[in-house]
DRENVO-931545 format. One line per field, with one value per residue (C-alpha): residue number from 1; residue in three letters; y, z negated, x. Coordinates in steps of 0.1 Angstrom, whole numbers. Example, Ala and Ser with C-alpha at 12.3 -4.5 7.8 and 13.67 -1.06 7.14 Angstrom:
// DRENVO-931545
num	1/2
residuo	ALA/SER
yy	-45/-11
zz	-78/-71
xx	123/137
This chain:
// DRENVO-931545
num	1/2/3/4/5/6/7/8/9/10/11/12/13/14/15/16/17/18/19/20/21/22/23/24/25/26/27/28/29/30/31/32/33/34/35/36/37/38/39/40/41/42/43/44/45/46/47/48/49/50/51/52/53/54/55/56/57/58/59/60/61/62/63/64/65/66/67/68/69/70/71/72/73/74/75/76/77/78/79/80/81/82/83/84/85/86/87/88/89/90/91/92/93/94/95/96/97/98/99/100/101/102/103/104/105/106/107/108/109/110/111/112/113/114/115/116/117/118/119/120/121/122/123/124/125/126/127/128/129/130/131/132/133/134/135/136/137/138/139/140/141/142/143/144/145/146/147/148/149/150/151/152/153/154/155/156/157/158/159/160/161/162/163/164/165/166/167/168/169/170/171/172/173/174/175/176/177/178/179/180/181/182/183/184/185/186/187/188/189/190/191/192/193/194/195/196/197/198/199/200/201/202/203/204/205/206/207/208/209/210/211/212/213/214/215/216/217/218/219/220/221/222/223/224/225/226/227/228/229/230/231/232/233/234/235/236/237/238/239/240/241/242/243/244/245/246/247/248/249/250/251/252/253/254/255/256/257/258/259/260/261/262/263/264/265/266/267/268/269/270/271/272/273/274/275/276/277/278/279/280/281/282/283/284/285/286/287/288/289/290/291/292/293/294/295/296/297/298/299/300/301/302/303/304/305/306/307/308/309/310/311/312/313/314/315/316/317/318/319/320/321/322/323/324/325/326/327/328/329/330/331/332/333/334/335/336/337/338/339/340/341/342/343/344/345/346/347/348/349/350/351/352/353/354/355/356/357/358/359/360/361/362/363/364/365/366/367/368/369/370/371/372/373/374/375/376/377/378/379/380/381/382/383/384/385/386/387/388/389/390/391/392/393/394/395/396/397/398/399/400/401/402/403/404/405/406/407/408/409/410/411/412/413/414/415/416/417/418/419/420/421/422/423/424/425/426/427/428/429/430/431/432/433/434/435/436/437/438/439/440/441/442/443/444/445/446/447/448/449/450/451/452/453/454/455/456/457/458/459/460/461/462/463/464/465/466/467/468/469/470/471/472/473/474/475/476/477/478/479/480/481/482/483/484/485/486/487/488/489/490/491/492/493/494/495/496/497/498/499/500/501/502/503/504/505/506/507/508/509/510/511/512/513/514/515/516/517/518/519/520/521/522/523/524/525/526/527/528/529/530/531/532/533/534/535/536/537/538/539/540/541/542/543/544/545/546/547/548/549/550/551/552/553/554/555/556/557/558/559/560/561/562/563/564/565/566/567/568/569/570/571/572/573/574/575/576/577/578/579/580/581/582/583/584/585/586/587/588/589/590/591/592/593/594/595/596/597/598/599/600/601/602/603/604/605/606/607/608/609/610/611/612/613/614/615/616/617/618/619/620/621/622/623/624/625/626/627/628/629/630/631/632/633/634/635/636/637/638/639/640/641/642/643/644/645/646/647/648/649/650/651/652/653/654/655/656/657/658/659/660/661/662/663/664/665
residuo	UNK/UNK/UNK/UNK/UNK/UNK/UNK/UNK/UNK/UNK/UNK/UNK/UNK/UNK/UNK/UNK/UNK/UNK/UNK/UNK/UNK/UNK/UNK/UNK/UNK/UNK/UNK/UNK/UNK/UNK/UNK/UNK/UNK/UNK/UNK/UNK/UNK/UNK/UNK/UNK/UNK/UNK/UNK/UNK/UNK/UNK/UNK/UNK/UNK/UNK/UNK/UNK/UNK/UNK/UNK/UNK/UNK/UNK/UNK/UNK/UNK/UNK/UNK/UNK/UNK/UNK/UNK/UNK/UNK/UNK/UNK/UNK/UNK/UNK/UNK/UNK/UNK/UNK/UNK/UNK/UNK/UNK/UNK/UNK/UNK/UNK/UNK/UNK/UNK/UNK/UNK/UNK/UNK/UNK/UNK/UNK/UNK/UNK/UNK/UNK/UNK/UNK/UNK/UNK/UNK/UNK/UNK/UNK/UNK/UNK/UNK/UNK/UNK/UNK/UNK/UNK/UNK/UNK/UNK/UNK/UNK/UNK/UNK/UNK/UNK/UNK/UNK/UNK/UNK/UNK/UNK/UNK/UNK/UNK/UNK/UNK/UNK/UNK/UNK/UNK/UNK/UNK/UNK/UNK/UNK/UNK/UNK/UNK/UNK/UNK/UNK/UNK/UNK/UNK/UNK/UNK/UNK/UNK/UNK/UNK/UNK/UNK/UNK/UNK/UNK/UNK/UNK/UNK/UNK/UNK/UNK/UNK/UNK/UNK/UNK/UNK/UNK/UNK/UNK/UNK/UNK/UNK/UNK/UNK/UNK/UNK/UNK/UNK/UNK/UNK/UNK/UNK/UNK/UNK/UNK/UNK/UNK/UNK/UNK/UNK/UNK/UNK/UNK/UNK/UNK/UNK/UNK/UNK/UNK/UNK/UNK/UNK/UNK/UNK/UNK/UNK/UNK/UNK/UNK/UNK/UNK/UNK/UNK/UNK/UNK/UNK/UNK/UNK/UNK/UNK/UNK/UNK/UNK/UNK/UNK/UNK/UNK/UNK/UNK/UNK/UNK/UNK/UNK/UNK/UNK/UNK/UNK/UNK/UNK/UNK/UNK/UNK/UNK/UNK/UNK/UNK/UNK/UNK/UNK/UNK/UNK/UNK/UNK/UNK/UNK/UNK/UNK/UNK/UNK/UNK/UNK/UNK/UNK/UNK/UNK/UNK/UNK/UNK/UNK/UNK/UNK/UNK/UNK/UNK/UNK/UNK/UNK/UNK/UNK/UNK/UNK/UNK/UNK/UNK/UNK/UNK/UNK/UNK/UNK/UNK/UNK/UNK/UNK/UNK/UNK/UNK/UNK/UNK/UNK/UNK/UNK/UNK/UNK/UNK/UNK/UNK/UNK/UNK/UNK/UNK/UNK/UNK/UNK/UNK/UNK/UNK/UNK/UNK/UNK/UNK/UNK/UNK/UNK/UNK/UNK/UNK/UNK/UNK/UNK/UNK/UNK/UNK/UNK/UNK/UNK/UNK/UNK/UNK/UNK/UNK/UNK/UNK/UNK/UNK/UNK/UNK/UNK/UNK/UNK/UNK/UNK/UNK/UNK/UNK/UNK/UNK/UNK/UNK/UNK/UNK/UNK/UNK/UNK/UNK/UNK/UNK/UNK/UNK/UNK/UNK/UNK/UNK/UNK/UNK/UNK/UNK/UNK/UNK/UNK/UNK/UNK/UNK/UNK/UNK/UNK/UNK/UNK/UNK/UNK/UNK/UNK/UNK/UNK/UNK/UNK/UNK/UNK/UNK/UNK/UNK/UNK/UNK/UNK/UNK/UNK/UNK/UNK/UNK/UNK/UNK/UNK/UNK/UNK/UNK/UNK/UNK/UNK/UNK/UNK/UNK/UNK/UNK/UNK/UNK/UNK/UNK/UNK/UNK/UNK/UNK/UNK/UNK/UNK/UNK/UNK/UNK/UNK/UNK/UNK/UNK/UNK/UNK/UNK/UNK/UNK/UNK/UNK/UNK/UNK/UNK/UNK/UNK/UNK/UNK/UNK/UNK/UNK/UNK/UNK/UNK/UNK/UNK/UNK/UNK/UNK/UNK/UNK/UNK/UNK/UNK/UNK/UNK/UNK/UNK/UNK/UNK/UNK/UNK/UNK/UNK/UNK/UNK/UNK/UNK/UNK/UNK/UNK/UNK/UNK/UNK/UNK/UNK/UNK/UNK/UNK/UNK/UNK/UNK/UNK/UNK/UNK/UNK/UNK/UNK/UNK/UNK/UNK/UNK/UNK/UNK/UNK/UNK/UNK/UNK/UNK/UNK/UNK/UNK/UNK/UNK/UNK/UNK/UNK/UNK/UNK/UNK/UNK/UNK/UNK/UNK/UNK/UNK/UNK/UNK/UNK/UNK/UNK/UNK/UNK/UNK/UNK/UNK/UNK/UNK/UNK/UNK/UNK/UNK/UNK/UNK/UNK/UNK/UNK/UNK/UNK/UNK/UNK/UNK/UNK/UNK/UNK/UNK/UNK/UNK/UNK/UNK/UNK/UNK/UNK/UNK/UNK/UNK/UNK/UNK/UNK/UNK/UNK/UNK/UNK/UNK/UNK/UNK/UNK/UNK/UNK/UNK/UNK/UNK/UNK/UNK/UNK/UNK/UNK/UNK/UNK/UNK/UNK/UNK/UNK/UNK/UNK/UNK/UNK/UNK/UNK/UNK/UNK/UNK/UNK/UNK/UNK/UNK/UNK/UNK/UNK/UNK/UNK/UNK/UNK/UNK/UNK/UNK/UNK/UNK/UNK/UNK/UNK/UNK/UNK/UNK/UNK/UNK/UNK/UNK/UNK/UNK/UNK/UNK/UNK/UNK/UNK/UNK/UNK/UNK/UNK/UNK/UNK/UNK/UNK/UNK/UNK/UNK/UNK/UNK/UNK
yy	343/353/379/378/410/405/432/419/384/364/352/317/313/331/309/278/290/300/266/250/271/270/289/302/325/352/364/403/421/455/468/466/478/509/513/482/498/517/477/465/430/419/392/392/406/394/411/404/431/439/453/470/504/527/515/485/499/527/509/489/523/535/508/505/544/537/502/518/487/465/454/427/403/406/381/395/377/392/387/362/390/412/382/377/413/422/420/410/448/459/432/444/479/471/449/417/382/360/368/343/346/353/334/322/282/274/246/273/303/278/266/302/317/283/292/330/319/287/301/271/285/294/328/359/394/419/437/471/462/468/499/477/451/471/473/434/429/448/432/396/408/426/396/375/400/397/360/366/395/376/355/380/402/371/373/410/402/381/404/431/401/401/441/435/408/433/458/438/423/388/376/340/318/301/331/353/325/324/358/360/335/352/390/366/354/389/402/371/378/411/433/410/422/454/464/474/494/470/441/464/473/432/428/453/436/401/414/430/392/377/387/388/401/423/443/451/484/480/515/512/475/491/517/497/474/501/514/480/477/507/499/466/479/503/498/475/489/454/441/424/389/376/347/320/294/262/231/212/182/185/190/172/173/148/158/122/104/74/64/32/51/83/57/38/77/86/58/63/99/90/64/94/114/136/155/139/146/133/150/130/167/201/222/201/207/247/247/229/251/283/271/257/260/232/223/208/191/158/167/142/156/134/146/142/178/176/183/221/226/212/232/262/249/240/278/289/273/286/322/319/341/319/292/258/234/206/174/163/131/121/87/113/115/133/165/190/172/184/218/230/213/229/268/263/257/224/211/177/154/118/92/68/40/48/35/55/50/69/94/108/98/131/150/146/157/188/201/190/211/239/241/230/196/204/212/201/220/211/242/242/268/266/291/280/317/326/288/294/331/309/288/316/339/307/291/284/253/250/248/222/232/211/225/212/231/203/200/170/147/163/133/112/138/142/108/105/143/138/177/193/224/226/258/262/290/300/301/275/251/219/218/251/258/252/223/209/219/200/170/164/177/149/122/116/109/148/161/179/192/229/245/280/298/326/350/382/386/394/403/386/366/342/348/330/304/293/289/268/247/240/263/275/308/324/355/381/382/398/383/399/376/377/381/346/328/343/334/298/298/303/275/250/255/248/218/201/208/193/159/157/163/131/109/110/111/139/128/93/97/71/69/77/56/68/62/31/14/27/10/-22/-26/-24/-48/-74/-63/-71/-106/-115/-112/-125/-155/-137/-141/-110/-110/-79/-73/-51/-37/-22/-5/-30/-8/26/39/36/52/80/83/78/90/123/127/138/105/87/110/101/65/65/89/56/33/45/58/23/5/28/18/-24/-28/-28/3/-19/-26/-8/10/30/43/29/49/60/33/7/4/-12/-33/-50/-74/-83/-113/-131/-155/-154/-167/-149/-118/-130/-135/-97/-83/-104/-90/-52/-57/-70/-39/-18/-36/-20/10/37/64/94/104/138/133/123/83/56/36/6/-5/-37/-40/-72/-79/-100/-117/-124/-136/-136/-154/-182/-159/-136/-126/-87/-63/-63/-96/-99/-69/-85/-122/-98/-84/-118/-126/-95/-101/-135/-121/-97/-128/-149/-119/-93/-87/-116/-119/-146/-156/-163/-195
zz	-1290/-1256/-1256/-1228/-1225/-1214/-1200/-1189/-1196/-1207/-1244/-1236/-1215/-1235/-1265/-1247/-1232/-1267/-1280/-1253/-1250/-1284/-1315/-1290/-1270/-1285/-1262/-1268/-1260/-1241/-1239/-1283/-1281/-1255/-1260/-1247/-1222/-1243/-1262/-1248/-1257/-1234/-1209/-1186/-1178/-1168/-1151/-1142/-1115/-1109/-1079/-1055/-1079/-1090/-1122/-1122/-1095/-1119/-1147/-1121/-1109/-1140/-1152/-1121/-1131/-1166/-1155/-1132/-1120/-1146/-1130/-1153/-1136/-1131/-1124/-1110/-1108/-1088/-1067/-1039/-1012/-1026/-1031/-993/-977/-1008/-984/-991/-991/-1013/-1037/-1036/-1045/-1071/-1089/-1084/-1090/-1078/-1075/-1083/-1082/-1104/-1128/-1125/-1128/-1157/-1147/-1117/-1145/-1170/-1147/-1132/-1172/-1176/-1146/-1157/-1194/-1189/-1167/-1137/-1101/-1078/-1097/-1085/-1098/-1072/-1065/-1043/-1005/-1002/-981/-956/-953/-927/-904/-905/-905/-872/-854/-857/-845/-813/-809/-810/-787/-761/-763/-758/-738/-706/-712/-728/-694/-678/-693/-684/-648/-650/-661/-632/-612/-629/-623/-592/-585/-605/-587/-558/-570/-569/-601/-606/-638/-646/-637/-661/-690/-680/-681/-719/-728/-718/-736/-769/-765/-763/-793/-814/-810/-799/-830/-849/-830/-838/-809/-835/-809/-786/-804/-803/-764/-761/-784/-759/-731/-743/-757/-723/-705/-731/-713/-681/-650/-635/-669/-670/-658/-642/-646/-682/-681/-659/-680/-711/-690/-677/-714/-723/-702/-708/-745/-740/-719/-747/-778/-810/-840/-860/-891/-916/-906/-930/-923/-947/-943/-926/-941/-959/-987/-1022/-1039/-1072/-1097/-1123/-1158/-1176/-1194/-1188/-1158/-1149/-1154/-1136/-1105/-1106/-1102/-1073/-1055/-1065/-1059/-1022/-1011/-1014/-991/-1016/-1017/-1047/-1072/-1105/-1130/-1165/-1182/-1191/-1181/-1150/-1144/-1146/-1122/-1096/-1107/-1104/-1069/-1053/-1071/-1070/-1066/-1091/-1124/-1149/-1179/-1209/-1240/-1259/-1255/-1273/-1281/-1293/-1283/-1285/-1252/-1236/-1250/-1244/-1203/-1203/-1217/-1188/-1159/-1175/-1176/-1142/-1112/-1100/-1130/-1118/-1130/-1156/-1167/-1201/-1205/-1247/-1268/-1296/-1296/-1327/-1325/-1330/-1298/-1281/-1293/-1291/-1253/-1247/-1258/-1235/-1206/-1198/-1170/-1185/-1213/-1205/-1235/-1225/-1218/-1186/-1152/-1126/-1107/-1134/-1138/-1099/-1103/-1127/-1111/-1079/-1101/-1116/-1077/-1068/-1094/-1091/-1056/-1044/-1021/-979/-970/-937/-922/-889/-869/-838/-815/-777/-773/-771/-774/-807/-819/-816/-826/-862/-860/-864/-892/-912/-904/-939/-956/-980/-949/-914/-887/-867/-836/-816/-786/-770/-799/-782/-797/-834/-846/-838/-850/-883/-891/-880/-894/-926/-933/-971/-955/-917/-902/-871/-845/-847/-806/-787/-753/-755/-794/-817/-851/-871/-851/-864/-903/-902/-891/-917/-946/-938/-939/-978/-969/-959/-978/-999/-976/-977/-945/-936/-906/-878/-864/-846/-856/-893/-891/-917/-899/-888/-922/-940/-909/-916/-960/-954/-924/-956/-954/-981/-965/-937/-926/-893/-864/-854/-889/-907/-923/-959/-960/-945/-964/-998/-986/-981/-1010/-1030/-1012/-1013/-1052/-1059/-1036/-1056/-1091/-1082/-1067/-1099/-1123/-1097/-1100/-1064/-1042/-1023/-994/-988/-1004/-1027/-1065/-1081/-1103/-1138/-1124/-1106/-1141/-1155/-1130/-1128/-1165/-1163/-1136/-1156/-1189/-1165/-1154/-1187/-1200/-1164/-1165/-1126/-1105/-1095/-1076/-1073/-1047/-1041/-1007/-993/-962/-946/-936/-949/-959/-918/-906/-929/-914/-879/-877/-902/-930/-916/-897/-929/-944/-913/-918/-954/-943/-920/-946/-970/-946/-932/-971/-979/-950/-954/-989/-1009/-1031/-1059/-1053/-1063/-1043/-1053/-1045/-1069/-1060/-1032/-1000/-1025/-1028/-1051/-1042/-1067/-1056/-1082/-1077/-1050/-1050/-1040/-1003/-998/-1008/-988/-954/-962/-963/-933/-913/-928/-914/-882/-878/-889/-869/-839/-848/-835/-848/-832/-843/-847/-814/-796/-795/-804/-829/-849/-887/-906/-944/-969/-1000/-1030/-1044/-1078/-1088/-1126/-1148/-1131/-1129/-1156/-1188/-1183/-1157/-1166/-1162/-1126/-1110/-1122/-1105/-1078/-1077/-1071/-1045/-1023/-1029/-1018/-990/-980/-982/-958/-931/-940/-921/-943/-972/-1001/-1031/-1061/-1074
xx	339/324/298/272/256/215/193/156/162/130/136/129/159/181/174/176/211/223/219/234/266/272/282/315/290/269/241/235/204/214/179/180/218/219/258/267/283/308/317/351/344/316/328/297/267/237/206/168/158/127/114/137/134/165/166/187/213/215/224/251/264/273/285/309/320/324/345/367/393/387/350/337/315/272/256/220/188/165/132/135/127/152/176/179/185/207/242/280/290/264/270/307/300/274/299/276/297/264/229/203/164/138/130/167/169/185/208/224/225/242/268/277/287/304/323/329/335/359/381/374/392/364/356/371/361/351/383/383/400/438/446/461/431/411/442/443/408/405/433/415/386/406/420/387/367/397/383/350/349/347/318/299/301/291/261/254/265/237/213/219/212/174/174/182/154/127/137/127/94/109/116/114/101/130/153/139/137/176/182/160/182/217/203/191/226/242/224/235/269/284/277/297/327/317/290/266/246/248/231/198/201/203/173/149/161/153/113/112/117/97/66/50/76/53/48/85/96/128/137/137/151/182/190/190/213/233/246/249/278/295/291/306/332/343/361/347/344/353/330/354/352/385/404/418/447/437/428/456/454/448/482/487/515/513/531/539/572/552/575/550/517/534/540/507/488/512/502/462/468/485/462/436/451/467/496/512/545/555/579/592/590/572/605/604/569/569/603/580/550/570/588/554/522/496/457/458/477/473/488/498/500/526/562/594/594/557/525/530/551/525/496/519/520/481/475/498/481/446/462/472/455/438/440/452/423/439/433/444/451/463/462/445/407/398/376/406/424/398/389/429/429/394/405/437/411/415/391/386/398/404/418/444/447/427/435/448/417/394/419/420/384/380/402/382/351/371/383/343/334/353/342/377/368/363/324/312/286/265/262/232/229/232/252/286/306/285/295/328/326/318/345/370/344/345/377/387/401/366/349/351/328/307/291/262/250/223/193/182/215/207/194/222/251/229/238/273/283/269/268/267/253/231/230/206/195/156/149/172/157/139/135/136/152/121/113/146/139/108/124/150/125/102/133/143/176/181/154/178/198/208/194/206/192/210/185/180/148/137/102/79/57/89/105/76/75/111/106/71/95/122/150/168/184/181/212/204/225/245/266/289/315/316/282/278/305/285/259/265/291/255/238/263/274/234/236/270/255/222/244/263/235/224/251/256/292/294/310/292/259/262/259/295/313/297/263/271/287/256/233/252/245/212/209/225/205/175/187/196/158/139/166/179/208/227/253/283/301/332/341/375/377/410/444/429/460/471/439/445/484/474/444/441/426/391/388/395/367/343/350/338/306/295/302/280/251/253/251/224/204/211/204/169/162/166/197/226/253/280/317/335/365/390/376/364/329/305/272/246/216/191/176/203/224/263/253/224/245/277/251/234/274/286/259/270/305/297/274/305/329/310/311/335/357/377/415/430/444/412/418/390/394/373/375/366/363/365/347/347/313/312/272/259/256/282/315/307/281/288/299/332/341/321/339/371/358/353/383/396/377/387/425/417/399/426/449/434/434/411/378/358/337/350/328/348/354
């Protein structure tokens, strides 16, 4: 039994939670039961705030007393104002494991106590910092500023230039615009070395360019300028800015005696890109655990020695710090199966026989889930120093930056990037921050797009410009590090739950496998009564495997990204498109014929064919695909049988030299 502790929580939601979660949580009022406090057997706690009034930080500060180390989780819903200057430290010290806003939406609020209550990997308690975490803290960021240092005085040279020219009555246009651009640069990005006074000084400076020359008083402007420099010339005083292990591939230890299913998911698992290993046993499996712990495990639960050892393992890897996510797979599908797998914290629960496809299919939903999978996020900001300065707060494997200094190529990076997350700068040359939002709200292809925006300035007036432009977020320079990753943590976890409440793949926009099979259905269902052709086609990406090895990983990743956007954008809405897994994709037509479907996908791959792709090692590359057409009601009376006449046709494809679309026979 988990007990959720609530204090201001509108009865509705609470009652609608309750009857979702089940009998195994019990939802207790704190307002009706004042000594919740003092109860050892709460698991989380969840609070409306309201206002920006002592009461609720009361309440959290003495509940942090009374806690002490142990610090169970809050999740704190309050007011969308308050929401957005609470900050990563003061979250921290108030105990707070997420905030949400208010009225929290009950899909997010749902999905964070599943998180805290199952056990999945992503959650981690607030813990207090490690006395030798500051020391290593401030030695990246020394070692970052010795960087930066150079260019950022650049940028101040430049400025004495302007006093100089003020000082002389001669300052031109397009000088000053430069020099406002170099002090809204400077403000951006030196307090997050730890010039905290100096981001102000670089903040005057730019207000004073902002309007006319001769109103400037270059007294004032050169003193301002003058402590700048000694300021900057001085020591930083570092914001934590933490730094996590670059990106690596999903490791994956598979626990079955099946010796020819164990094989056939080490290949599946492989041919993703996965870093994959197989062991016959569960004393096998916890030596490899113990010696090298994975991302992630599949589990059978049929042993010689019975199901218990392996119950006893899948309780283990739940228990861990952080748990490994599992998934189950058993010939048993009975109701106590499940509830003695689903109290040991399994992730998922698949029944064989499944293929190996299906099975890597749910344990790429599980790592999605948990909030294990790479997110790619377009940054845009002209200035290249505070771009990079962002590369190293956020260099961390759940995250691969994108940087884009010229606003004017957006469009066209949009599409080839394929971000989860866009992150752009409020005042940049030749097309501004909002101008940017705008555009991709009024595409329905990006409408959903997460959009988080960097500025300096916080005042109201631009604050309510940026939410009626579309954005989701918006963090002040100069940024502080954790601040920023919580902050797009937040944004990011709402954007995967609403894609696979969708159906969609996150990485090529399509409809995933579930929803695709569920589509495809219905297509056929449809034909059946209007007496229609449909036609199914399945298309694999030729030689993937080799891109993947030559190329890297993220090329492979890029190469799927144009894949689908391309599908999406050749085929009707009507029609259906999906990834059916790894680089196979899926494609239904209502209403056409196998040739009038083979002549829409020849003129797909000719348009890929052109297209091309950069290596990890900087060389241009091109890929081709082949497909396999199998039309209804000719080569099949149910989906089943036409992906399987399509099937055909792509081996046959692959056989007579890739790059080609066959029709089956």
């Amino acid at each position: 039994m988990h007990r959720v502790i609530t204090l201001g929580l509108d009865n509705q939601l609470v009652n609608r939670l309750r009857s979702v979660m089940g009998p195994a949580t019990e939802f207790v009022d704190g307002a009706a039961h004042p000594q919740w406090m003092q109860d050892p057997d709460w698991a989380v706690l969840v609070l409306k705030a309201s206002g920006a009034g002592p009461g609720w930080t009361d309440v959290l500060s003495a509940l942090r007393k009374a806690e002490g180390e142990r610090c169970r989780p809050v999740i704190c819903c309050l007011e969308a104002a308050r929401a957005l200057e609470i900050t990563a430290l003061e979250a921290t010290q108030l105990g707070i494991w997420r905030v949400l806003g208010s009225p929290a939406p009950f899909e997010l609020l749902l999905h964070s106590l599943n998180l805290l209550l199952f056990r999945a990997p992503e959650v981690q308690h607030p813990r207090p910092a490690t006395p030798a975490q500051p020391a290593l803290l401030a030695g990246r960021m020394a070692e970052l500023w010795a960087k930066y240092k150079e260019p950022a005085l650049e940028r101040v040279r430049l400025l004495e230039q302007t006093a100089g020219a003020l000082g002389a009555g001669g300052l031109a246009e397009a000088a000053q615009n430069q020099a406002r651009i170099a002090a809204h640069n400077l403000a951006g990005s030196v307090g997050t070395f730890g010039f905290a006074e100096a981001s102000p000084m670089a903040r005057q400076l730019e207000t004073m360019l902002t309007g006319p020359a001769d109103a400037i008083d270059p007294g004032r402007f050169s003193e301002l300028l003058r402590h700048l420099r000694v300021t900057l010339e001085g020591q930083p005083a570092p914001a934590p800015a933490p730094k996590v292990g670059a990106c690596e591939p999903v490791r994956l230890l598979i626990i079955d005696d099946d010796a020819d299913l164990l094989q056939m998911l080490l290949s599946e698992a492989q041919h993703r890109g996965m870093e994959a290993a197989g062991v016959a046993s569960v004393d096998e499996a916890r030596a490899r655990i113990s010696e090298s712990p994975p991302d992630a495990v599949i589990l059978d639960l049929t042993f010689p020695e019975g199901t218990l050892v392996s119950l006893d393992l899948l309780n283990d890897l739940s228990n861990r710090e952080p748990p490994i996510p599992v998934v189950v797979l058993t010939v048993c599908d009975g109701l106590q199966a499940r509830v003695e797998v689903s109290r040991r914290g399994a992730g998922t629960f698949v029944q064989k026989p499944t293929g190996p496809q299906e099975v890597l299919d749910e344990v790429s939903l599980l790592l999605h889930r948990v909030g294990f999978r790479q997110h790619t996020i377009l940054v845009v900001d002209d200035d290249p120093t505070f771009t990079g300065l962002l590369n190293e707060v956020l260099d961390n494997r759940s995250f691969h930056l994108v940087t884009l200094h010229d606003p004017r190529t957006f469009w066209e990076t949009l599409e080839r990037v394929r971000p989860d997350l866009l992150i752009l700068d409020v005042d940049m040359p030749h097309l501004s921050g909002v101008e940017l939002c705008r555009i991709v709200r009024n595409d329905s292809q990006w409408m959903n797009l997460p959009i988080l925006f960097l500025t300096g300035h916080g005042d109201r007036d631009l604050v309510a410009q940026l939410f009626a432009a579309g954005a989701d977020d918006f963090v002040r320079k100069p940024i502080i590090g954790p601040e920023l990753v919580t902050r797009i943590k937040s944004r990011l976890e709402r954007s995967t739950l609403q894609r696979m409440l969708s159906g969609e793949d996150g990485l090529t926009g399509l409809a995933n496998r579930r929803k695709t099979a569920e589509e495809l259905r219905r297509l056929v269902r449809m034909a059946a009564r209007q007496h229609q052709s449909v036609s199914i086609a399945l298309i694999d990406l030729d030689c993937f495997k080799c891109i993947n090895d030559q190329h890297g990983h993220m090329a492979g990743d890029a190469v799927l990204r144009r894949l689908g956007a391309l599908i999406l954008r050749s085929f009707r809405l009507e029609d259906v498109t999906g990834r059916w897994g790894g680089e196979e994709m899926v494609v239904g037509l209502f209403g056409a014929c196998a040739s009038e479907a083979r002549r829409r996908l020849e003129h797909l791959l000719h348009r890929f064919s052109q297209e091309s792709f950069v290596g990890a090692s900087g060389e241009a590359f091109q890929v081709t695909f082949s497909a396999g057409l199998a039309e209804y009601p000719q080569h099949g009376a149910d989906v089943q049988s036409l992906l399987e006449a399509a099937d055909a046709a792509l081996y046959q494809a692959k056989d007579q030299g890739r790059n080609c679309v066959v029709i089956a026979p």
